[in-house]
C-alpha positions, 0 to 999 in steps of 0.5 A, a space after each residue: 874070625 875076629 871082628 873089627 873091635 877085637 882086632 882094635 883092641 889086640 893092636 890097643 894091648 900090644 902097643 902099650 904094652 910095648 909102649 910101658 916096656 919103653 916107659 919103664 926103662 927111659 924112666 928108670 935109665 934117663 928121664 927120671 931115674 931114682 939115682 944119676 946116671 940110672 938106678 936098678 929099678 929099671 929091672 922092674 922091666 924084667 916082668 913085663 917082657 914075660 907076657 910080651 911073645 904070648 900078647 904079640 901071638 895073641 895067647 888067650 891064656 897070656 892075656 888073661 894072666 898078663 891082665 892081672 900081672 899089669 895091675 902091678 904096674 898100675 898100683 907103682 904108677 898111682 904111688 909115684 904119681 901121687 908121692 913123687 915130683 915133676 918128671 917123675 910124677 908125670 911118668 907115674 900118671 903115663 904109666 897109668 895111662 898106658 896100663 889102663 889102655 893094655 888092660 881094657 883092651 885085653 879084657 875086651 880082647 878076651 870077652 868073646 872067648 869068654 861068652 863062648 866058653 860060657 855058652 858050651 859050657 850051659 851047653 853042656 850042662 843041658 846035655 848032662 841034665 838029659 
């Protein structure tokens, strides 16, 4: 049973990750892109939909590389934010945003799991020391 938190958090990690995917092509197609008319960095969208099946049916595994790969992202929004201008550069500090967001809500997502494979796991190592 999930609490309240953790089903916070899981709706918090779908919605921005879904919200980046929309992001990252509007960016890159219309908003702002690097080239009129579009540019091909749009297929910077192409890992992001990797992780997208396993966050939706809330994979333990999925989350916990999809909150690595996302850092990715963070790194592209800090340089874009900080290097470029107008309306790219606020798309930068929204595609922080967004994966600060995706990233605290799977890491909290994740925390229980993580402390109940920590207590089997000293559970296990008492039985082993018996």
């Amino acid at each position: 049973m999930q609490s309240r938190l953790q089903q916070s958090c899981y709706i918090g990690a779908a919605v921005s990750l879904i919200a980046l995917i929309l992001l990252c092509v509007a960016w890159e197609l219309a908003l702002a892109p690097l080239r009129p008319g579009g540019s091909w960095l749009v297929l910077k969208v192409l890992p992001l939909l990797l992780p997208l099946r396993g966050i939706l049916k809330r994979d333990i595994y999925t989350m916990q590389w999809s909150s690595m790969l996302i850092l990715l992202y963070f790194t592209e929004g800090i340089v874009r934010a900080t290097s470029d201008q107008g309306m790219s550069a606020t798309l930068g500090w929204v595609e922080v945003a967004l994966v600060c967001i995706f990233f605290f809500c799977v890491i909290l997502f994740l925390r229980p799991y993580k402390q109940a494979a920590k207590k089997l796991a000293q559970q296990a190592i008492q039985k082993a020391s018996k």
